[in-house]
C-alpha positions as CSV (number, residue, x, y, z in Angstrom):
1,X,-14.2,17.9,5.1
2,X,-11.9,15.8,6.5
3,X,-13.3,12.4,6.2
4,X,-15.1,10.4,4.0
5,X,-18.7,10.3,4.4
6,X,-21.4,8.4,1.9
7,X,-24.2,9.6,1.3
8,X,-28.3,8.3,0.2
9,X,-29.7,9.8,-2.8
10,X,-33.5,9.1,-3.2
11,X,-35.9,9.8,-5.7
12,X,-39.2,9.1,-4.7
13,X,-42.1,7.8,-6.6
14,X,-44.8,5.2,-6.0
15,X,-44.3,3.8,-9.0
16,X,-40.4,3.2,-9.0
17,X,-38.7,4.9,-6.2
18,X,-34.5,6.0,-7.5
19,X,-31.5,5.6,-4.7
20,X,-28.1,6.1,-5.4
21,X,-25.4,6.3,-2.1
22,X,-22.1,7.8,-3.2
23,X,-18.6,7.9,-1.2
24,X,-17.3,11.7,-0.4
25,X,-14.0,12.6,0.2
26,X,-13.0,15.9,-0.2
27,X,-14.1,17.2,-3.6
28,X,-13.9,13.4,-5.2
29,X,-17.5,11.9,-5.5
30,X,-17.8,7.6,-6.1
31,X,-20.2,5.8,-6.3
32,X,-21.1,3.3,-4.1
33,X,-24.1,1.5,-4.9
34,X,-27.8,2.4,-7.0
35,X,-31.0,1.2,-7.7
36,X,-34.7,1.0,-8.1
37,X,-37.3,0.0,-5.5
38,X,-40.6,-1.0,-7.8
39,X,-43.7,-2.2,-5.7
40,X,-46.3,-4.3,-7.5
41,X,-48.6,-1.7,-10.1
42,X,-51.1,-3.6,-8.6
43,X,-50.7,-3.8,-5.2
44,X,-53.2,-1.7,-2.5
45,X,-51.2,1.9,-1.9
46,X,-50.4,0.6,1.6
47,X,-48.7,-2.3,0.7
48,X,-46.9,-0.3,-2.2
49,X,-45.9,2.3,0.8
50,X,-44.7,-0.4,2.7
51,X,-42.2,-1.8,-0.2
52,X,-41.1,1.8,-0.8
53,X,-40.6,2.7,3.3
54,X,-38.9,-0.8,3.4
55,X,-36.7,-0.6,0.9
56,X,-35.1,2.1,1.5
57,X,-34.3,0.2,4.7
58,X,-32.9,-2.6,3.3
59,X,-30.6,0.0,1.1
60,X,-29.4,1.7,4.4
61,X,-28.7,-1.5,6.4
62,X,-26.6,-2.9,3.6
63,X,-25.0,0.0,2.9
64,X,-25.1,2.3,5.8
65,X,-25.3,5.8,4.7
66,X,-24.3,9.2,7.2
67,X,-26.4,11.1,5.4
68,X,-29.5,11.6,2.6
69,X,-31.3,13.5,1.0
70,X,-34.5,13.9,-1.3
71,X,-35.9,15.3,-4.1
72,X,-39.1,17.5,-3.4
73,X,-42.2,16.9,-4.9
74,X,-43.3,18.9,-8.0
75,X,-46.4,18.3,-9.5
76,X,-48.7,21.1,-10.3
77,X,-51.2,18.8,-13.1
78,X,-53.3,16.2,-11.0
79,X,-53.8,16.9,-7.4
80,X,-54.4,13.1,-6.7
81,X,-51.2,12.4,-8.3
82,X,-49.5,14.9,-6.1
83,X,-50.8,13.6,-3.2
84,X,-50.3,10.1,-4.3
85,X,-46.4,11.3,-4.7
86,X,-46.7,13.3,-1.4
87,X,-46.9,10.0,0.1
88,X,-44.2,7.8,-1.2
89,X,-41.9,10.2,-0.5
90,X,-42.9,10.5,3.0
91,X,-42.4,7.0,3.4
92,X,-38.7,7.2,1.6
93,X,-37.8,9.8,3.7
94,X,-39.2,7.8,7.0
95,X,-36.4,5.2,6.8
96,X,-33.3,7.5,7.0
97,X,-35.3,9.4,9.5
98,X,-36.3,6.1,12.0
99,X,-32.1,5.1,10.6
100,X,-31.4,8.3,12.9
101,X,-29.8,9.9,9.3
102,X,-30.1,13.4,9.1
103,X,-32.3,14.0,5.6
104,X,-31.9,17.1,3.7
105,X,-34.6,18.0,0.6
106,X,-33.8,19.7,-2.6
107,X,-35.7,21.3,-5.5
108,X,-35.6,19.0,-8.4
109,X,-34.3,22.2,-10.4
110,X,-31.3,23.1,-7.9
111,X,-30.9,19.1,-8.4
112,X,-30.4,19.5,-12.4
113,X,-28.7,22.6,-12.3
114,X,-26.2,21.1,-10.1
115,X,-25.5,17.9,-12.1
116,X,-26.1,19.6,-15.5
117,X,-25.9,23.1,-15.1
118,X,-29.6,24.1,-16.0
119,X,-32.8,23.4,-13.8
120,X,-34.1,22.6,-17.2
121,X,-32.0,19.2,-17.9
122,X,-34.8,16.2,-18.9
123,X,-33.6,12.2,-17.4
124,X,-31.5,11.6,-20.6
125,X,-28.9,14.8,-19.6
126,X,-28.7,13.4,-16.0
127,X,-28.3,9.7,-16.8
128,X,-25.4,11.6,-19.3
129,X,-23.5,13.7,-16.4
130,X,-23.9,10.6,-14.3
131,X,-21.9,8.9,-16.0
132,X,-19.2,11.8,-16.5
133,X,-19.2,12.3,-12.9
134,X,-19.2,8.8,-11.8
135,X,-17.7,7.3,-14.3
136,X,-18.9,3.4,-14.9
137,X,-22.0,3.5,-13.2
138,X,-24.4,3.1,-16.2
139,X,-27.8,4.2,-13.5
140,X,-30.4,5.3,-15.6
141,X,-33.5,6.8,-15.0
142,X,-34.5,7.3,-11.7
143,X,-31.7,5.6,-10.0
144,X,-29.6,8.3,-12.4
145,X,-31.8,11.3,-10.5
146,X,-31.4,9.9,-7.0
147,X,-27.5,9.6,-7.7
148,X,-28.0,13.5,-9.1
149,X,-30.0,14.2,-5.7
150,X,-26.8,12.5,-3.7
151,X,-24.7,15.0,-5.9
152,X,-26.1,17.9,-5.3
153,X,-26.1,17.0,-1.4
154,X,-22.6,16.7,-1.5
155,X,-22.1,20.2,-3.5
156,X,-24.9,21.8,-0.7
157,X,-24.6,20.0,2.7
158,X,-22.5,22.8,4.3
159,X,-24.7,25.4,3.3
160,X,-28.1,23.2,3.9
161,X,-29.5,22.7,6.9
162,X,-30.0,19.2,7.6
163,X,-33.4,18.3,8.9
164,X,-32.3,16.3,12.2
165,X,-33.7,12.8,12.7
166,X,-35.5,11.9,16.0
């Protein structure tokens, strides 16, 4: 690689939707900024698409990403719930896509095992290698597993195909 490139992280959910955008140059990962988008509990599922969808926007336009990349969805208990998921993360990925970003999609284990070493790792050992790899960024939670996401994209990208944006 010869230049730097930065690069979205997103974890979806409809409940609290993780982004993390870190800075690549060569092998050195930093990290640029992280978050949580958190619609209303209460809100219609539209409106809570729409906050998702849009702020991921608002992440990109401030601070303008080459690339991202997304967690798959993996949920085998509640068909609803998957569904539910289905859709915020269709709307997460919708912004990079309409940004013209190419969007690449990872396994959540190939995600852990990348950060942490085991497909196994629970939020508490991701938040923890976070903040070995990028060191004084204190994310937690999801915006700790869409930093992870970001991570593995940068370990993967030349191997992964990138799903091009229109």
């Amino acid at each position: 690689m010869t230049g730097a490139i930065r690069i979205l992280g997103i974890d979806p959910g409809l409940r609290r939707t993780g982004w993390g955008v870190i800075r690549v140059e060569g092998t050195r990962l930093s990290c640029i900024a992280h978050g949580v988008i958190a619609p209303s509990a209460t809100a219609a599922l539209s409106d809570r698409l729409l906050a998702v969808m849009s702020g991921v926007e608002a992440v990109i336009a401030e601070h303008a990403p080459d690339e991202a990349a997304a967690e798959e969805t993996f949920m085998a208990e509640n068909a609803m719930s998957a569904l539910k998921l289905g859709h915020a993360r269709a709307a997460a990925m919708l912004a990079p896509a309409r940004a013209g970003l190419p969007v690449a999609e990872y396994a959540a284990r190939l995600v852990k095992k990348s950060v942490v070493g085991t497909g196994a790792a629970d939020k508490t050992q991701i938040a923890a290698m976070i903040k070995v790899l990028l060191p004084g960024t204190g994310a937690k939670a999801d915006a700790a597993d869409a930093l992870a996401v970001a991570i593995c994209h940068a370990h993967h990208r030349g191997a992964r195909k990138l799903s091009g944006a229109a």
